[in-house]
Biotite code that builds the C-alpha atoms (Angstrom):
import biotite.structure as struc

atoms = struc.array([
    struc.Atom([90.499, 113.000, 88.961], chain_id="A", res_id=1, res_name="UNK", atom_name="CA", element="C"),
    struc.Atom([90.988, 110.569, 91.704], chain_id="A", res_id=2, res_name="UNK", atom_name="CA", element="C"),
    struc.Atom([89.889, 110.514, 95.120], chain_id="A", res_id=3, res_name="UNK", atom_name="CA", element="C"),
    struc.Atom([92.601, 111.622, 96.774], chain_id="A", res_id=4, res_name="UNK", atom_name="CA", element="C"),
    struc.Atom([93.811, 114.351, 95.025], chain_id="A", res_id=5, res_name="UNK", atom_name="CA", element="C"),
    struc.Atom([92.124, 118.339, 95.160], chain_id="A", res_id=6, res_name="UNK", atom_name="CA", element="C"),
    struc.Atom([92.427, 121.092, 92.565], chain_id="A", res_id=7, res_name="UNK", atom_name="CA", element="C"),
    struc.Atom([92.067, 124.392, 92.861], chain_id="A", res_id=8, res_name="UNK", atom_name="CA", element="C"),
    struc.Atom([92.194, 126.788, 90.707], chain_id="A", res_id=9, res_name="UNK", atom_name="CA", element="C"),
    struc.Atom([92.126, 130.413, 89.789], chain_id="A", res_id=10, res_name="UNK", atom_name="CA", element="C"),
    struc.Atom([93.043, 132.673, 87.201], chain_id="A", res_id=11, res_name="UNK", atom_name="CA", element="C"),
    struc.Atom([96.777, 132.164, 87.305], chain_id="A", res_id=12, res_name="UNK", atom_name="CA", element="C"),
    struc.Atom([97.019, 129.697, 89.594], chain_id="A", res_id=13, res_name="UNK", atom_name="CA", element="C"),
    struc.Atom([96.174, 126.067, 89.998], chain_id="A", res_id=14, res_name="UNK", atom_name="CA", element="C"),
    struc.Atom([97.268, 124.111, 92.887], chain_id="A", res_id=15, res_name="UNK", atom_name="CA", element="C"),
    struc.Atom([97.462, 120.092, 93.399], chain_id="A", res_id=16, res_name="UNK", atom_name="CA", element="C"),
    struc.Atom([96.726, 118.732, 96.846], chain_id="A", res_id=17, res_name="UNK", atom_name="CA", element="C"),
    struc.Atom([97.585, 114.780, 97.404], chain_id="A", res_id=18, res_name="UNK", atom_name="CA", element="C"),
    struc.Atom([97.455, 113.134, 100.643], chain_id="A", res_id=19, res_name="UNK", atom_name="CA", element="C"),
    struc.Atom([99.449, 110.329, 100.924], chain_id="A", res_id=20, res_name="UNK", atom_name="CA", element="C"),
    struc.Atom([100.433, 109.742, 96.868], chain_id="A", res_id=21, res_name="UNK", atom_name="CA", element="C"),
    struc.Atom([100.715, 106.922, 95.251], chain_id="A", res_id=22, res_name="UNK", atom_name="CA", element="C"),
    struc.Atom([102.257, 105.211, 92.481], chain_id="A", res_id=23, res_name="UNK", atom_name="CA", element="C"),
    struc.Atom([98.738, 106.236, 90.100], chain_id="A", res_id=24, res_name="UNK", atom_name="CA", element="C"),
    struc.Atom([98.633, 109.911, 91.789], chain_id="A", res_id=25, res_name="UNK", atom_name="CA", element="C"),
    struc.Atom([102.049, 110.222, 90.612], chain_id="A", res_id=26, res_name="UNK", atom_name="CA", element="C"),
    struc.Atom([101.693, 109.092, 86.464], chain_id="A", res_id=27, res_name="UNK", atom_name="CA", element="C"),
    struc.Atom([98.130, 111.106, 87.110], chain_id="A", res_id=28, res_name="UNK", atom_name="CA", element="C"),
    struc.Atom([100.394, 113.915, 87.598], chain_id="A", res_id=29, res_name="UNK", atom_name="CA", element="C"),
    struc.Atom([103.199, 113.438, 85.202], chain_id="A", res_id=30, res_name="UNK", atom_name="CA", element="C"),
    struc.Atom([100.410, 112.526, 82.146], chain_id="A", res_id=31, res_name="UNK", atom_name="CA", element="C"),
    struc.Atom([98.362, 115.656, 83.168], chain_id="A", res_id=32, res_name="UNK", atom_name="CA", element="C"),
    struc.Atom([100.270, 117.890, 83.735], chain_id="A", res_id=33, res_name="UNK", atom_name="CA", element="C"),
    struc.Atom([104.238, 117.213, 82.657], chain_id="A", res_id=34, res_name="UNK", atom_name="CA", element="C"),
    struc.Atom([106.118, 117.302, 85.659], chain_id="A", res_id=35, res_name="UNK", atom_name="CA", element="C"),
    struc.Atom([109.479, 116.231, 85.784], chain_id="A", res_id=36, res_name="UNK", atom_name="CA", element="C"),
    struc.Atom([110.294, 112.470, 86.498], chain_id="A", res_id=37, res_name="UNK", atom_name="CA", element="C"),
    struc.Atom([112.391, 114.420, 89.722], chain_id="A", res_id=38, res_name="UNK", atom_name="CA", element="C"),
    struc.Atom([109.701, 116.659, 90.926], chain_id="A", res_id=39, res_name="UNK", atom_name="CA", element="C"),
    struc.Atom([107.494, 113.616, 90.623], chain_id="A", res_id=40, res_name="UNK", atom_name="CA", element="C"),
    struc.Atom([110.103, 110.805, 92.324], chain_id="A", res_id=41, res_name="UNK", atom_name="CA", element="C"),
    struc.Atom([110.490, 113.278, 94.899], chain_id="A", res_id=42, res_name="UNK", atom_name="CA", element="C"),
    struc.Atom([106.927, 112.677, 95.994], chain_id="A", res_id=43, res_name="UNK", atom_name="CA", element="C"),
    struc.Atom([107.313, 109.112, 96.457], chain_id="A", res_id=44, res_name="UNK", atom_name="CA", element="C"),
    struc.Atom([107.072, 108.358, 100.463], chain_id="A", res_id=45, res_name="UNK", atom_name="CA", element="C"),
    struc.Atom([110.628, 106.964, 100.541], chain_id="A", res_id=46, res_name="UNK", atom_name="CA", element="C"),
    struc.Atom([112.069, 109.799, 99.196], chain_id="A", res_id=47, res_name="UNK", atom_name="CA", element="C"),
    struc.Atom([109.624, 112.535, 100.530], chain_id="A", res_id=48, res_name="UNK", atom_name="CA", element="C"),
    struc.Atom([110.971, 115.763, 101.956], chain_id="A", res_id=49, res_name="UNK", atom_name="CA", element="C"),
    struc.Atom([109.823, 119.244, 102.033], chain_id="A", res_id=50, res_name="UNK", atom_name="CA", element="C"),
    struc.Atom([110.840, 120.831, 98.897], chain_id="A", res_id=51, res_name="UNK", atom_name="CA", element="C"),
    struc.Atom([110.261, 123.860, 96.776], chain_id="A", res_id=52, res_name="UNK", atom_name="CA", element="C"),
    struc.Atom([111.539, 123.789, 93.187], chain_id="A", res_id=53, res_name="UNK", atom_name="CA", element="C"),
    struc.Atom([110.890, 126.141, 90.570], chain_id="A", res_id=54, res_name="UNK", atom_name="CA", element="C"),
    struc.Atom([111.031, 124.508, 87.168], chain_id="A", res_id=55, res_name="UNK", atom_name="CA", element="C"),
    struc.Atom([112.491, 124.864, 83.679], chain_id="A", res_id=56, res_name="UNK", atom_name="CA", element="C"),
    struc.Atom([108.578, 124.467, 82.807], chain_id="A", res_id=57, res_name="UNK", atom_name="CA", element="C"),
    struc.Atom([105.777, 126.626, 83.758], chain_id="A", res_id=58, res_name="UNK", atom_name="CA", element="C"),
    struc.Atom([105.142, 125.800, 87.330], chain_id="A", res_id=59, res_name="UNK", atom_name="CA", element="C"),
    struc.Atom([107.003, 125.401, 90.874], chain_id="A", res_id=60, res_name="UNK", atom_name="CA", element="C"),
    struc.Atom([106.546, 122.163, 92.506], chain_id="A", res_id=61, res_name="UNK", atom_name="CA", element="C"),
    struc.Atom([105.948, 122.128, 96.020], chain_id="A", res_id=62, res_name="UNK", atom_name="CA", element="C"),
    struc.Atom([106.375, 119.286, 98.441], chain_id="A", res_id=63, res_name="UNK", atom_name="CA", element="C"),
    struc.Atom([104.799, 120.279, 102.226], chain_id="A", res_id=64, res_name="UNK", atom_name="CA", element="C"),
])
């Protein structure tokens, strides 16, 4: 995992915390864990905005 990015996780639950993303936290993301190229562009500091999408897949992505 890289250094700026926390996981934690329970039974049901895991949650992703990056501070200040970049362009390697992002693919990180996408490769891990699927996200969609929207969810993930959304996270780029150009575009960022607060932001709570549930997906077609099996998570809801959360921008704070």
């Amino acid at each position: 995992m890289l250094n700026n990015i926390k996981e934690l996780k329970t039974k049901k639950l895991t949650w992703i915390d990056i501070d200040k993303a970049t362009t390697e936290n992002l693919k990180f993301l996408k490769t891990e864990f699927n996200f969609e190229t929207n969810d993930i562009n959304e996270c780029l500091p150009t575009r960022q905005r607060q932001k709570i999408h549930p997906s077609n897949g099996n998570y809801i992505f959360i921008v704070l």
